[in-house]
FITOR-935294 format. One line per field, with one value per residue (C-alpha): residue number from 1; x, y, z. Coordinates in nm, 2 decimals. Layout:
<rs>
k: (NUM/...);
c1: (X/...);
c2: (Y/...);
c3: (Z/...);
</rs>
This chain:
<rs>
k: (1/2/3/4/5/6/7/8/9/10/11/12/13/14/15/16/17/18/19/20/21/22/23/24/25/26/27/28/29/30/31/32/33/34/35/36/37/38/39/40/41/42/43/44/45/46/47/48/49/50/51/52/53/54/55/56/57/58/59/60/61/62/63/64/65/66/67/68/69/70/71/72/73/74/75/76/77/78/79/80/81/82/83/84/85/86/87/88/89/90/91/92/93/94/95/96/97/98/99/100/101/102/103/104/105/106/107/108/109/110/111/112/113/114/115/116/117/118/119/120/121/122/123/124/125/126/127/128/129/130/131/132/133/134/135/136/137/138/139/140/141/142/143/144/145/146/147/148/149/150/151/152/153/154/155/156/157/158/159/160/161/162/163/164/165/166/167/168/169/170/171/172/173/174/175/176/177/178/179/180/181/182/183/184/185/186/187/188/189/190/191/192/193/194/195/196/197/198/199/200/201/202/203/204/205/206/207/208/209/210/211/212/213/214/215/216/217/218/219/220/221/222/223/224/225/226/227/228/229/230/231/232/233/234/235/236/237/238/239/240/241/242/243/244/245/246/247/248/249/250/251/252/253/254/255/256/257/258/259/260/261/262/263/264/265/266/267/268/269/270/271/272/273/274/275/276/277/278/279/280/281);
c1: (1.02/1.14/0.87/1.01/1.03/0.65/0.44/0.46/0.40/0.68/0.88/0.67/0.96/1.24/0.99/0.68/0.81/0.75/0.39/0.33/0.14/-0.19/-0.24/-0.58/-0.70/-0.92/-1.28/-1.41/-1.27/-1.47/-1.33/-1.23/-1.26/-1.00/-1.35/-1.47/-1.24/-1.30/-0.99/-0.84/-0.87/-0.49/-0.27/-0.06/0.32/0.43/0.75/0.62/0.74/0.72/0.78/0.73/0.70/0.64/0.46/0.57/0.91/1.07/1.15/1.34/1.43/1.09/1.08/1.17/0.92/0.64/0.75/0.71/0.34/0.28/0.38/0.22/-0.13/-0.12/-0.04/-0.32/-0.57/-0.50/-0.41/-0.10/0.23/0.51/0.83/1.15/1.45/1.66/1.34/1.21/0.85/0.68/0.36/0.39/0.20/0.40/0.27/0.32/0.21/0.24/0.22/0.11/0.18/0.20/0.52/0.48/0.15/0.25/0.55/0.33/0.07/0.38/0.53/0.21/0.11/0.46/0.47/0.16/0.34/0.09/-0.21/-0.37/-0.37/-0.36/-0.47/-0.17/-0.34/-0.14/-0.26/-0.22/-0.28/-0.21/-0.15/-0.13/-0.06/-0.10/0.07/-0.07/-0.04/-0.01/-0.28/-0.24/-0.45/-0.37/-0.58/-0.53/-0.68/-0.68/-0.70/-0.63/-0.56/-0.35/-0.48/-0.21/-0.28/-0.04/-0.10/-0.49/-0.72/-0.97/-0.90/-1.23/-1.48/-1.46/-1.16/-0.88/-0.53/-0.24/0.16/0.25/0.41/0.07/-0.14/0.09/0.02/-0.33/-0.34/-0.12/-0.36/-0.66/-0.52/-0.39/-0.72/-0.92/-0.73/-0.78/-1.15/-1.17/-1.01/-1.31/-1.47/-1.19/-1.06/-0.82/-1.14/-1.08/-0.76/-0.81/-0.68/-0.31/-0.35/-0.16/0.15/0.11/0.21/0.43/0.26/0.34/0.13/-0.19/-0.47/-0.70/-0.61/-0.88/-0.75/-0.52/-0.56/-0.66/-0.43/-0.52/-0.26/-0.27/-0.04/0.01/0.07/-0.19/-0.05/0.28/0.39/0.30/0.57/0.49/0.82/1.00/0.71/0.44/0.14/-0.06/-0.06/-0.19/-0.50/-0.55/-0.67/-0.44/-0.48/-0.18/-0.16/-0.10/0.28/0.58/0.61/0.74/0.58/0.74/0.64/0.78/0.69/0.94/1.08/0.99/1.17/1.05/0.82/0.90/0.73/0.79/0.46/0.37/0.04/-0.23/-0.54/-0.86/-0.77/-0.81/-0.52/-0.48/-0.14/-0.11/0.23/0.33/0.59/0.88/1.04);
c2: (1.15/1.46/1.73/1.92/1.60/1.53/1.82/2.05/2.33/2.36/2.46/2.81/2.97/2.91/3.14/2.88/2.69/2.98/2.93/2.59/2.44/2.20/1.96/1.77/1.47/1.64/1.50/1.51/1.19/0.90/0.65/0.28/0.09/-0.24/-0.36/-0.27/-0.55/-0.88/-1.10/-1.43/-1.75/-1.72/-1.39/-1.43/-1.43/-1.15/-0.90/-0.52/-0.25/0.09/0.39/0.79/1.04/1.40/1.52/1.18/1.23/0.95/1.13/0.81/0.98/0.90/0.54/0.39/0.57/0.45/0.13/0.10/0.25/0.05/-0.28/-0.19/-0.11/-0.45/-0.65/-0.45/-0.53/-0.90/-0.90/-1.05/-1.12/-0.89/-1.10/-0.94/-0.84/-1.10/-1.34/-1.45/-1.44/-1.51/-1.26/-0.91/-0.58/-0.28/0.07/0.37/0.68/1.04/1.40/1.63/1.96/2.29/2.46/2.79/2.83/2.67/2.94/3.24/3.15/3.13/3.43/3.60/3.48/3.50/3.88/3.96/3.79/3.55/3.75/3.63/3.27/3.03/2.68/2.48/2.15/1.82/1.58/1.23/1.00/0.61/0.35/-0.04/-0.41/-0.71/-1.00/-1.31/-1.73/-1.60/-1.33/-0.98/-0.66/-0.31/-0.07/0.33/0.66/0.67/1.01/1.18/1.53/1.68/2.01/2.24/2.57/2.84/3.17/3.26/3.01/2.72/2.38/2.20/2.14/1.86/1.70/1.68/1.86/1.65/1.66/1.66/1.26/1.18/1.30/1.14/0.81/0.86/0.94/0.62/0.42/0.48/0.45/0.13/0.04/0.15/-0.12/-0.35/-0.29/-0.33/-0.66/-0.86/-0.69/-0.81/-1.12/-1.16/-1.29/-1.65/-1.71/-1.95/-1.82/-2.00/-2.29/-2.30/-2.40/-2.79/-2.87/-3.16/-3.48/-3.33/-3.03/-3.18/-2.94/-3.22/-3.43/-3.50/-3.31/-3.09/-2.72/-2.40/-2.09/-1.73/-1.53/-1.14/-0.89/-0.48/-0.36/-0.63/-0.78/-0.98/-1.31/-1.61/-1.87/-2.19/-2.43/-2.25/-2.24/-1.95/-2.01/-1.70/-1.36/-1.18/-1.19/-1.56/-1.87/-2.20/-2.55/-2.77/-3.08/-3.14/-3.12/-2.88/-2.63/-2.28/-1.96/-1.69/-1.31/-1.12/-0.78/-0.54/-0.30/-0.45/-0.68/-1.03/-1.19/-1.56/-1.81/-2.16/-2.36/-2.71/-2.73/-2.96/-3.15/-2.99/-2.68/-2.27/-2.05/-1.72/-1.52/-1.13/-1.04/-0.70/-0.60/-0.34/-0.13);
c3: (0.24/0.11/0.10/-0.24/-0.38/-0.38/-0.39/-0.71/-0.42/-0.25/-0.57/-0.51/-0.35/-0.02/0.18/0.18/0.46/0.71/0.63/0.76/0.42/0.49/0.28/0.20/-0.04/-0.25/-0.14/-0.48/-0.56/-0.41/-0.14/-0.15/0.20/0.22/0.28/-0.04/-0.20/-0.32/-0.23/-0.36/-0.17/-0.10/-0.15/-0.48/-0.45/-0.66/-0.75/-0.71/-0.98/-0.96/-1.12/-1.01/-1.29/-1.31/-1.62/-1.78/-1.66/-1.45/-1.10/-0.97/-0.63/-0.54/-0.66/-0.31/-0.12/-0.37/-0.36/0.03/0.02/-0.24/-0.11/0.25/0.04/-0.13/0.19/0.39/0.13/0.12/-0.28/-0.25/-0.04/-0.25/-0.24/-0.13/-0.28/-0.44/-0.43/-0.77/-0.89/-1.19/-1.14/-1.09/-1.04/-1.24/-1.04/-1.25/-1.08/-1.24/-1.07/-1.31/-1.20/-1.34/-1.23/-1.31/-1.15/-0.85/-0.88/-0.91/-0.65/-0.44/-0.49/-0.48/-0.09/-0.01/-0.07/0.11/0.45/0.39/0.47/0.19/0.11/-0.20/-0.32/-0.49/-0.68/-0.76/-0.96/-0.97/-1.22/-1.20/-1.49/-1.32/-1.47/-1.31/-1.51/-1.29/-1.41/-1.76/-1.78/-1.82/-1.69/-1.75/-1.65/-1.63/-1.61/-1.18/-1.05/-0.72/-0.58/-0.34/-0.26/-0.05/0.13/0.19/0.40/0.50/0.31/0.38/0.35/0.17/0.48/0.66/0.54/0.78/0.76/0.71/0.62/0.29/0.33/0.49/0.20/-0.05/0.11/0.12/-0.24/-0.36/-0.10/-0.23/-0.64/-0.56/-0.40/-0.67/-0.90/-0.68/-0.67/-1.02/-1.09/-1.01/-1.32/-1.56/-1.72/-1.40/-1.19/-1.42/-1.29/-0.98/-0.69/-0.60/-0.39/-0.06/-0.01/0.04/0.35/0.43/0.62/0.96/0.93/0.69/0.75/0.67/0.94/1.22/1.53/1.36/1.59/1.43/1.48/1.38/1.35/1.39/1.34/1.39/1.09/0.90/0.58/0.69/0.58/0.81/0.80/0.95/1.02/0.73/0.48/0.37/0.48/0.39/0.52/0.80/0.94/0.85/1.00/0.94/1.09/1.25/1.28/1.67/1.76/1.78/1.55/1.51/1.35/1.22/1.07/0.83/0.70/0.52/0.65/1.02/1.30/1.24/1.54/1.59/1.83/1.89/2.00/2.11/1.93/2.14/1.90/1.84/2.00/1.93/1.95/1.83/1.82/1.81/1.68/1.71/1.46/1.54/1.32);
</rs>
């Protein structure tokens, strides 16, 4: 990700760079766990949106990387299983995030440490601000008003205490994170906890999860959040637990922007296997 692309600070002037900036997540914003999050029986199938803007303005050379934190946030948080390109979908969640950033201050600060040879140091601020809608078997939920900070120290200052340093792409991701979590956090609260959670994919007669002495296979994977396809079909996302009828089968991950992991298994009855796929990029 290009650095001058995301942070309003960076615009200060050609001689920031020398200064090695530190960036931090401003810790006056409170924290969302993956833990924190009430999930649905079965992750929805859904097409991702996005859109980057700064002070309202569409910035779409950003777009892409949005879209990838964005769709490795929801697949973490066991929300939902973003389809791919060329795939159809009739949900979606529409991401809009906003830096708004003052220019000219970021400028002057700048300038200001610059000419000192950075002897004397300065705080640069981004904000963040995050509008999402969720469009899911024919109900709608927007919410807005999500904030984050970036805060970004040039020359001789302090960072806030005990929050860690971190590159500018790192703290961008963090910030995107924890917005998309805080959605997510709320959606219990709304009209969206009615809809019942999509059922899985039925499986055909040779892999009936009912059946007495089908085996149960929990499937792992590094990153967390990848599709689990069992003979050709989704079957939920990663980490899950799915039972299989006794017989051969084979399993296959799939997580953008990653090699696929595929296995083929001769699946024994009543039986507990578990598969740790580790994906490549």
């Amino acid at each position: 990700m290009k650095k001058t692309v995301i942070l309003l600070g960076l615009f200060i002037c050609g001689a920031a760079y020398a200064a090695t900036p530190k960036s931090y997540v401003d810790p006056s914003y409170g924290k969302i766990q993956y833990d924190n999050l009430v999930k649905p029986a079965q992750p929805y199938r859904l097409k991702l949106k996005v859109e980057f803007q700064r002070n309202g303005q569409h910035l779409a050379a950003v777009d892409s990387e949005l879209l990838q934190q964005v769709d490795s946030v929801v697949r973490a948080s066991g929300f939902a299983a973003p389809v791919g390109d060329g795939e159809s979908a009739s949900d979606s969640l529409t991401i809009v995030v906003n830096n708004i950033a003052d220019l000219a201050e970021a400028r002057r600060k700048g300038f200001g440490t610059g000419s000192t040879l950075y002897l004397k140091g300065s705080v640069v601020t981004d904000n963040y601000e995050m509008q999402a809608t969720a469009a899911i078997a024919g109900k709608t939920v927007s919410k807005s008003g999500y904030k984050e900070a970036i805060l970004t120290v040039i020359g001789h200052a302090s960072g806030p205490e005990g929050v860690p340093a971190m590159t500018v792409t790192e703290a961008f991701n963090k910030v995107v994170e924890q917005l998309i979590l805080q959605f997510l956090r709320d959606l219990p609260t709304t009209e969206l906890n009615q809809i019942t959670a999509p059922a899985p994919t039925a499986p055909q007669p040779s892999h009936d999860t009912a059946q007495e002495g089908a085996a149960s296979v929990t499937v792992r994977s590094t990153p967390d959040g990848a599709d689990i396809l069992l003979d050709g079909k989704f079957a939920g996302s990663t980490p899950s637990t799915i039972r299989i009828k006794a017989g051969d089968h084979s399993i296959r991950i799939e997580l953008k922007g990653f090699s696929a992991w595929e296995r083929s298994l001769t699946i024994s009855a009543d039986t507990q296997i578990t598969l740790n796929a580790n994906l490549s990029q």
